[in-house]
C-alpha positions as a Markdown table, in Angstrom:
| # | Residue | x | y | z |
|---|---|---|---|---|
| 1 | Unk | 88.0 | 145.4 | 114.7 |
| 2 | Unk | 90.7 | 143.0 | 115.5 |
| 3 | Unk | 94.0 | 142.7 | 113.2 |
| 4 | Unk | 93.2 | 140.0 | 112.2 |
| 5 | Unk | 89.2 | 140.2 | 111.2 |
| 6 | Unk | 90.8 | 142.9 | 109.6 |
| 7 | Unk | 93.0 | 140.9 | 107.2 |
| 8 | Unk | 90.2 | 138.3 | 107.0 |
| 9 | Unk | 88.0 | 141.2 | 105.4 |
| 10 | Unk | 90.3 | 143.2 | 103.9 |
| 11 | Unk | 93.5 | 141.0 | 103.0 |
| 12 | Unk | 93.2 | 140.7 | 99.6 |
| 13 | Unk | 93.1 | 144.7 | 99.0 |
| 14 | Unk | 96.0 | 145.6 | 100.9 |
| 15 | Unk | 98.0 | 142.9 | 99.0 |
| 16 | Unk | 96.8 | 144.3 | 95.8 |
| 17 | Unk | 97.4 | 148.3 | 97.1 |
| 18 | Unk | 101.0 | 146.8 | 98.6 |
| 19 | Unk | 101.9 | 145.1 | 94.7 |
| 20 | Unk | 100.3 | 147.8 | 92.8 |
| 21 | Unk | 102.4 | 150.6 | 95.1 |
| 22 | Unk | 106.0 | 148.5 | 94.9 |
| 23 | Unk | 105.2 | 148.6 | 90.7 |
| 24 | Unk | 104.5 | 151.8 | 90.7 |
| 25 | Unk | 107.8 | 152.5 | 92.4 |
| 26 | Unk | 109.5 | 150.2 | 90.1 |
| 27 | Unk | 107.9 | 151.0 | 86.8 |
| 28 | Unk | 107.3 | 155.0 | 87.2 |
| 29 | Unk | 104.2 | 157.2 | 87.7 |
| 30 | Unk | 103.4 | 156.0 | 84.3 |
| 31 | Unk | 102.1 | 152.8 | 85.7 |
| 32 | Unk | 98.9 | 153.9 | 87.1 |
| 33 | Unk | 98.5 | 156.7 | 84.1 |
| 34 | Unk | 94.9 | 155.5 | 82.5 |
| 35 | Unk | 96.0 | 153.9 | 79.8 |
| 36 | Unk | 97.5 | 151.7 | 81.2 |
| 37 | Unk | 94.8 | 151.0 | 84.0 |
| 38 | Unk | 92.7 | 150.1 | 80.9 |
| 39 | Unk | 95.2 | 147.7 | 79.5 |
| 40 | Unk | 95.3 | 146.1 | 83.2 |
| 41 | Unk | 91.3 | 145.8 | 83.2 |
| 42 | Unk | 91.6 | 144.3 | 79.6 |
| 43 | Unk | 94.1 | 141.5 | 80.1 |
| 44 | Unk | 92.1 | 140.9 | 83.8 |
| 45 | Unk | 88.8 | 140.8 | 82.0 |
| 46 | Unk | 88.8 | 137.4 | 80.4 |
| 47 | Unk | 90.2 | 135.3 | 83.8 |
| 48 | Unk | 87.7 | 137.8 | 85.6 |
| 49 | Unk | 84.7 | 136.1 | 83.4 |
| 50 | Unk | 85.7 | 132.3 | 84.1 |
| 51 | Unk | 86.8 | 133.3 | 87.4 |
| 52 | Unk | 82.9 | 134.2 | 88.4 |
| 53 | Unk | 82.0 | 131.2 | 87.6 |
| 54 | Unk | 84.2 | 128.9 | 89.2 |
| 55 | Unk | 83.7 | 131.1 | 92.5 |
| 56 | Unk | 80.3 | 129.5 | 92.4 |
| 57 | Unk | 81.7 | 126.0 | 92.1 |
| 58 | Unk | 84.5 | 126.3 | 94.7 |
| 59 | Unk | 82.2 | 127.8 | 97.3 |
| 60 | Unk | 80.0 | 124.2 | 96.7 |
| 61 | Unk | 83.7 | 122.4 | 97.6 |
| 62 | Unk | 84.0 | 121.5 | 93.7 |
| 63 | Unk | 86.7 | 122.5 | 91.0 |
| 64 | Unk | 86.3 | 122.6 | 87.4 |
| 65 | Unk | 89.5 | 122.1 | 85.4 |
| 66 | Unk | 87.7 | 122.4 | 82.0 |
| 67 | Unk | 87.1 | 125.9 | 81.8 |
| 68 | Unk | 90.0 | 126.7 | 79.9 |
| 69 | Unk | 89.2 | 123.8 | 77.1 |
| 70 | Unk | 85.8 | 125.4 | 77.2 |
| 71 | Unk | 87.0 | 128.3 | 76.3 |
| 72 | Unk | 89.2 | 127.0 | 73.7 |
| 73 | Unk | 85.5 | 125.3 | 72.4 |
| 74 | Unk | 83.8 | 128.4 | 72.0 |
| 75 | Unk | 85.7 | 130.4 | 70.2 |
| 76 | Unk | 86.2 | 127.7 | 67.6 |
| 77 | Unk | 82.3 | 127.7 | 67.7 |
| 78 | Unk | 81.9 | 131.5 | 67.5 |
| 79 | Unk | 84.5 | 131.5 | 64.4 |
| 80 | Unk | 82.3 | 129.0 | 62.5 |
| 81 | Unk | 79.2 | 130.4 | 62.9 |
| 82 | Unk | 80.5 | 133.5 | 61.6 |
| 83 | Unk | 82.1 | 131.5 | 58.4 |
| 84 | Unk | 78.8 | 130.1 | 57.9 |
| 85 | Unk | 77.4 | 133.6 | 57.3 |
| 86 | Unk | 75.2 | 133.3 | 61.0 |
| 87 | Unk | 74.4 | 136.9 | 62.5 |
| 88 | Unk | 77.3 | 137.8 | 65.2 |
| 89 | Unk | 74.6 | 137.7 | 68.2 |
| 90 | Unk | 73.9 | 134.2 | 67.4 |
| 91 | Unk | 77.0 | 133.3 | 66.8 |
| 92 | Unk | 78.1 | 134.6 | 70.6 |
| 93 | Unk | 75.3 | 132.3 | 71.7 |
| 94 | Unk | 76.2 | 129.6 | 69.8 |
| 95 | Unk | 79.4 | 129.8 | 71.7 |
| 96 | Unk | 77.9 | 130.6 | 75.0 |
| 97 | Unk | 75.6 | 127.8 | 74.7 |
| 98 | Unk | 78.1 | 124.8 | 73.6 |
| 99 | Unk | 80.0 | 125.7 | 76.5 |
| 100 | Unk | 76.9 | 125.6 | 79.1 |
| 101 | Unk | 76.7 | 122.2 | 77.2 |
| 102 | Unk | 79.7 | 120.8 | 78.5 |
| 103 | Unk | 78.8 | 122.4 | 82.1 |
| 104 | Unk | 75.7 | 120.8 | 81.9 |
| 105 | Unk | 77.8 | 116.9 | 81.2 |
| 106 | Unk | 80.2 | 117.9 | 84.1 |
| 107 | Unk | 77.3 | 118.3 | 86.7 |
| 108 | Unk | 75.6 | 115.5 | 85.6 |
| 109 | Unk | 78.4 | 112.8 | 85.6 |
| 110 | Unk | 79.5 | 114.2 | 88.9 |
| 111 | Unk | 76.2 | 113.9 | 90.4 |
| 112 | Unk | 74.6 | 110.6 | 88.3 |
| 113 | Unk | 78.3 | 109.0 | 88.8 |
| 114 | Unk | 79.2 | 109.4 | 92.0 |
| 115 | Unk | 82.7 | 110.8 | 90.9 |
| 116 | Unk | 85.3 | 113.3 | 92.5 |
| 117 | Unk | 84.9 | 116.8 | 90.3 |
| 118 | Unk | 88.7 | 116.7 | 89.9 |
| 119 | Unk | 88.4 | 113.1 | 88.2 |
| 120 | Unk | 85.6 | 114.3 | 85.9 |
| 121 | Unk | 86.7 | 117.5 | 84.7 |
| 122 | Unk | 90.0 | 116.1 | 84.3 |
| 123 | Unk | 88.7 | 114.0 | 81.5 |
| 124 | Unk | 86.2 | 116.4 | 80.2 |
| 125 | Unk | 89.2 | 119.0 | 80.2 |
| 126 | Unk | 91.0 | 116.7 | 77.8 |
| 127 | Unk | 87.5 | 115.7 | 75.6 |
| 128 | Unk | 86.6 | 119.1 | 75.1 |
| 129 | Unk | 89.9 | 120.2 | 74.2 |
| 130 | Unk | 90.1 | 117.2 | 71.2 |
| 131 | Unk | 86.4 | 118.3 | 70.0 |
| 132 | Unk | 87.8 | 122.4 | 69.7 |
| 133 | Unk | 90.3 | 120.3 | 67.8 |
| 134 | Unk | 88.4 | 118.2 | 65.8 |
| 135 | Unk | 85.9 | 120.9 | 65.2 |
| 136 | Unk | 88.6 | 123.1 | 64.0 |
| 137 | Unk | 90.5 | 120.5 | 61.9 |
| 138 | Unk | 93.5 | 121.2 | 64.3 |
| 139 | Unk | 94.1 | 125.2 | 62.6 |
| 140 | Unk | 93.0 | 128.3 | 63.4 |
| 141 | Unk | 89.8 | 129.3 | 61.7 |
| 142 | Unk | 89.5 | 133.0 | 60.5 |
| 143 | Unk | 86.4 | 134.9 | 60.9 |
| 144 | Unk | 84.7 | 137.8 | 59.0 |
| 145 | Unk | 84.9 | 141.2 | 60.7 |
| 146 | Unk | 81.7 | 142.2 | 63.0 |
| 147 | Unk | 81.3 | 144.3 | 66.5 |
| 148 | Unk | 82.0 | 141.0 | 68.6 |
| 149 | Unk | 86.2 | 142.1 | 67.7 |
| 150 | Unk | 85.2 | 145.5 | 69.4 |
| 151 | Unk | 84.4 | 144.4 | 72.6 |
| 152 | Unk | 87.5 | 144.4 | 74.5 |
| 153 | Unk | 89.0 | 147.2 | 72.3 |
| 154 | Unk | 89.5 | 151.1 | 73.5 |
| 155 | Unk | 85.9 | 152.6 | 73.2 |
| 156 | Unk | 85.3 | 157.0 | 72.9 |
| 157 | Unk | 82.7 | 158.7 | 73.8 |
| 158 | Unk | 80.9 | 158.2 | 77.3 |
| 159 | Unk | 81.0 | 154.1 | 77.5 |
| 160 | Unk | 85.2 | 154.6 | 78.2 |
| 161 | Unk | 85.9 | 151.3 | 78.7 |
| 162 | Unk | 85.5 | 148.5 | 76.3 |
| 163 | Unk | 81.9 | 147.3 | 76.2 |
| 164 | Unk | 83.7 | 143.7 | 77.2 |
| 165 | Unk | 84.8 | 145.3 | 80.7 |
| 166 | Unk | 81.2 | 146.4 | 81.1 |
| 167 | Unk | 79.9 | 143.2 | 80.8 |
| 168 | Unk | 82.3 | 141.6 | 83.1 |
| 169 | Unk | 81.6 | 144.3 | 86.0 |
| 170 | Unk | 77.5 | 143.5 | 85.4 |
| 171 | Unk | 77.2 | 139.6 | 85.6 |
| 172 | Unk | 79.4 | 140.3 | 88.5 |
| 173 | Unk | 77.2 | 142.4 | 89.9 |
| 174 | Unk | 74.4 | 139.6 | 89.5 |
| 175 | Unk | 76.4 | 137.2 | 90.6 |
| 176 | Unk | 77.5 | 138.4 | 93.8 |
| 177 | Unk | 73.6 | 139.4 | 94.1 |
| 178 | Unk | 72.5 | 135.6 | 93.4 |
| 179 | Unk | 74.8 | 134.2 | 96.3 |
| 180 | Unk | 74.2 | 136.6 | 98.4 |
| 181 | Unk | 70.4 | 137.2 | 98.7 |
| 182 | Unk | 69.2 | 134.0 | 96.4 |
| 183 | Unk | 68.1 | 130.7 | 97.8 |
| 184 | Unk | 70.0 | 129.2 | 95.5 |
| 185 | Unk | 73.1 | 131.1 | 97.2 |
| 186 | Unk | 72.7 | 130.1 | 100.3 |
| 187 | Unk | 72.2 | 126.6 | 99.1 |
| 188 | Unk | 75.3 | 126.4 | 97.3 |
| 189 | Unk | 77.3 | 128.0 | 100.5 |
| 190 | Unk | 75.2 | 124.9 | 102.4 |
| 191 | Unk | 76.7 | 122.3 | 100.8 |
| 192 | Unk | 80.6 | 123.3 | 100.3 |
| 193 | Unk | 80.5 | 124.1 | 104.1 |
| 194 | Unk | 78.7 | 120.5 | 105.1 |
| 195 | Unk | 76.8 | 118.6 | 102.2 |
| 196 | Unk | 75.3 | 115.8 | 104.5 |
| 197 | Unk | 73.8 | 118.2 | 106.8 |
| 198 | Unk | 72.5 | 120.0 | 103.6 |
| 199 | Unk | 71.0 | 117.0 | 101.9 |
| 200 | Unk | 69.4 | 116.7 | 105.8 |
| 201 | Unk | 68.1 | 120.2 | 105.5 |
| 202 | Unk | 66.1 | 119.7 | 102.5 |
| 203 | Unk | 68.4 | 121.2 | 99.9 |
| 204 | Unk | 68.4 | 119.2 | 96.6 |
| 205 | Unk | 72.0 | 118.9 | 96.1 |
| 206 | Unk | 71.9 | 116.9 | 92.4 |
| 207 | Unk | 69.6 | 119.6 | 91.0 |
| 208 | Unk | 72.1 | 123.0 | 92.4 |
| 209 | Unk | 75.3 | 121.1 | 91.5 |
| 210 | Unk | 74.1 | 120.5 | 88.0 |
| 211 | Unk | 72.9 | 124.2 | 88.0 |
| 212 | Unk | 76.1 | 125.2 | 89.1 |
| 213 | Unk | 78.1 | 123.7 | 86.7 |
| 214 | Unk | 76.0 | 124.9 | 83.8 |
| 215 | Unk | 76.4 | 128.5 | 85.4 |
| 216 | Unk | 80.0 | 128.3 | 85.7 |
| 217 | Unk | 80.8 | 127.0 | 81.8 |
| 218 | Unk | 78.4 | 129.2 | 80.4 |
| 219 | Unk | 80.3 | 132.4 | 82.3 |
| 220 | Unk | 83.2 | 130.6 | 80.5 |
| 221 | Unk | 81.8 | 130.5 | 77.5 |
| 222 | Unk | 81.7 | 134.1 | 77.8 |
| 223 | Unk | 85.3 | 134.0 | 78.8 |
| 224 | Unk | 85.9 | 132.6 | 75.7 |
| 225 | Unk | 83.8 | 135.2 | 73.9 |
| 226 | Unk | 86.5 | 137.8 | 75.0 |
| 227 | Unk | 89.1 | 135.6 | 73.9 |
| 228 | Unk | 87.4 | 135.6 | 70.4 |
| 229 | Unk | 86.8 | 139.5 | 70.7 |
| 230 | Unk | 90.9 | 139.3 | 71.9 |
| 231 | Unk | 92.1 | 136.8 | 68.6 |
| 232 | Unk | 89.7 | 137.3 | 66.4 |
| 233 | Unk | 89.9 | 134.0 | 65.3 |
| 234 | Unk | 89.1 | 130.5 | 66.5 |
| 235 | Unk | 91.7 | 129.3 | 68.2 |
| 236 | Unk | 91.2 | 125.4 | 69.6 |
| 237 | Unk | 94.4 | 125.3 | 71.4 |
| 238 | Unk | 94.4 | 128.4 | 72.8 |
| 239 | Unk | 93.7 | 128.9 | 77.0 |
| 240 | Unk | 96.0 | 126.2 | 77.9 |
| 241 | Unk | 96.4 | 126.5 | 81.5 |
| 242 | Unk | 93.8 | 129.4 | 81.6 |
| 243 | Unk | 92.0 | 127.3 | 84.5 |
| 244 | Unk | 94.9 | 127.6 | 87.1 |
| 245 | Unk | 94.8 | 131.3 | 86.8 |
| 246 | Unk | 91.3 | 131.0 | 86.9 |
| 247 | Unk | 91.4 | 129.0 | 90.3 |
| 248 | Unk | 94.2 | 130.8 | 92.0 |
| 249 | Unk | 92.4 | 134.4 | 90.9 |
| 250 | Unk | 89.4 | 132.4 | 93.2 |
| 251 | Unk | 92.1 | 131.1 | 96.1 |
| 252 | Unk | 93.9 | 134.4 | 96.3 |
| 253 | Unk | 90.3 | 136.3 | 96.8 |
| 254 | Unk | 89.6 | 134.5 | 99.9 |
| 255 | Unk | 87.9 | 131.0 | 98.2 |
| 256 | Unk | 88.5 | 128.1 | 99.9 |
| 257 | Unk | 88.9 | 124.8 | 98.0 |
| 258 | Unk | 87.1 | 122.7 | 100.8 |
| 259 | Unk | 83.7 | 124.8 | 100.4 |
| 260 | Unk | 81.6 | 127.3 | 102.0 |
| 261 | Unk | 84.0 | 130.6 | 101.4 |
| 262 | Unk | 84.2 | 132.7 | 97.8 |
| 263 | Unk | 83.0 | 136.5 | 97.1 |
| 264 | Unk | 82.9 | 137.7 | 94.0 |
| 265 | Unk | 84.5 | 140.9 | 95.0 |
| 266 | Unk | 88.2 | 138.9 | 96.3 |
| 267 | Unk | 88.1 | 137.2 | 93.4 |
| 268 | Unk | 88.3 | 139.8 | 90.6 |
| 269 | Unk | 90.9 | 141.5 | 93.4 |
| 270 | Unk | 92.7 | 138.2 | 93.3 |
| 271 | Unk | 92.5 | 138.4 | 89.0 |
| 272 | Unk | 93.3 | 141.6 | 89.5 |
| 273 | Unk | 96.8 | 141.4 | 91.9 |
| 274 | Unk | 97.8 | 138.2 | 88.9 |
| 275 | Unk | 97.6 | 140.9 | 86.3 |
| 276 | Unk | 99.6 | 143.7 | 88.2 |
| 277 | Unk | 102.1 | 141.2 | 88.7 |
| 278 | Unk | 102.0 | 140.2 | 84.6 |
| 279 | Unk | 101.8 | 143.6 | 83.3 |
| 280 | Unk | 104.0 | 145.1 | 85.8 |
| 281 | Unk | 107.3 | 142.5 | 85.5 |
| 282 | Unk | 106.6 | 143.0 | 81.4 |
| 283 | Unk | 106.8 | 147.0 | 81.9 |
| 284 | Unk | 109.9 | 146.9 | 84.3 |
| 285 | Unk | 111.4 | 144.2 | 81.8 |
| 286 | Unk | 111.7 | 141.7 | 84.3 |
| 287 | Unk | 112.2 | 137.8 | 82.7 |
| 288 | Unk | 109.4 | 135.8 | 82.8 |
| 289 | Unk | 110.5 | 133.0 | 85.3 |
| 290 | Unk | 111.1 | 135.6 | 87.8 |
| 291 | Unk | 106.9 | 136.8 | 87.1 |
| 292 | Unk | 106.3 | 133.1 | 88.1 |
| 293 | Unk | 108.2 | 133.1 | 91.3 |
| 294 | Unk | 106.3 | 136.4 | 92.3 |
| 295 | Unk | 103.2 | 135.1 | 91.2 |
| 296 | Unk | 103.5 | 131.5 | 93.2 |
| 297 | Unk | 105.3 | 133.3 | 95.7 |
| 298 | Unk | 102.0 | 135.9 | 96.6 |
């Protein structure tokens, strides 16, 4: 193996050993004690979630700069439901499915419209975001106590981590299965590496973008489940920004934003080298403009 097929494959875990080992001379040996690997795989797990989904729309040469507002959307649904006295599973879909909802709009004006994903997700970023706040009356909505503000907290007995963690770790494991060995993966690879000669091929590219956009929002929505399970409230202006992070967690793991590149794998080490950096300039009491020049800078 080359050098450089070598950094191709294994880049993004070398610059995740190389920041995790220059914190861990910074901060102490307390840095990788377990505790605090839990707290890292916590505040990873909700830009993990998003981020699974919007591997699956970079790797069709999209972007989706709603998933934050999304986010934002169902935990304000999640908090209502509860209000209303609605059983906490149905509730979580509630949440889940308003946000494959507005995944669902996104695919189909980008495919029925003819329009840029940047330009439509742009404006659906900013409509979602008013209807969290309209839903929400513009405040925070408080929510009765149930198991869904348990599942990102410190679990005993043989689970370990948080049943939230689990979660993340499984629907990545099915979604690294879907693109790899699916038809529909190899589809969506098809058209971010050359959409004519996939439309050519056969491939229904209206029908998988659509799909893929639902996917992606509804793995948001269960982003924004976390986030509920984080809170525990509805928050609508909460995950501002959340979709950079979500983005550059994709980038840094090897994604490319003109198509036809993105594992699941580089992209929760990409989440993962974001939250090292986050967790480790708070530890070592570093100011937080000098976290965002590391972070831009890697």
């Amino acid at each position: 193996m080359t050098a450089r097929s070598l950094v191709d494959r294994a880049g993004t875990f070398i610059g995740l050993m190389l920041v995790a080992a220059i914190f861990g001379v910074l901060v102490g040996a307390s840095f990788f004690a377990p505790g605090n690997l839990e707290l890292m795989a916590r505040q990873t797990a909700i830009v993990c979630m998003a981020a699974l989904g919007m591997t699956i729309v970079i790797a069709t040469g999209g972007i989706d700069l709603s998933v934050g507002s999304i986010i934002a959307l169902s935990t304000v649904v999640i908090a209502l439901m509860l209000r209303a006295d609605q059983p906490p599973l149905l509730a979580a879909l509630a949440g889940v499915g308003a946000a494959a909802l507005c995944g669902l709009v996104n695919g189909v004006l980008i495919t029925r419209l003819h329009v840029v994903p940047f330009i439509v997700t742009l404006g659906t970023m900013l409509v979602v975001r008013g209807a969290a706040k309209g839903f929400a009356e513009e405040r925070r909505i408080e929510a009765p106590i149930t198991w869904l503000n348990d599942l990102l907290r410190t679990q005993s007995g043989w689970t370990i981590l948080p049943a939230g963690i689990w979660a993340v770790l499984l629907l990545a494991l099915v979604v690294a299965g879907v693109l790899r060995y699916t038809r529909f993966g190899r589809h969506v690879f098809a058209i971010g590496s050359n959409e004519r000669m996939a439309r050519l091929c056969g491939v229904a590219i209206s029908r998988t973008k659509v799909l893929v956009y639902t996917i992606s929002a509804a793995l948001a929505g269960m982003a924004g489940l976390l986030q509920f399970s984080k809170l525990s409230v509805g928050d609508p202006t909460v995950a501002v920004g959340l979709e950079l992070d979500v983005i550059a967690a994709v980038i840094i793991g090897g994604g490319s934003l003109t198509g036809g590149r993105g594992t699941v794998l580089g992209t929760i080490i990409g989440a993962a080298i974001m939250t090292v950096i986050q967790i480790g300039c708070s530890q070592k009491g570093l100011a937080n403009w000098i976290q965002q020049i590391v972070t831009g800078g890697i």
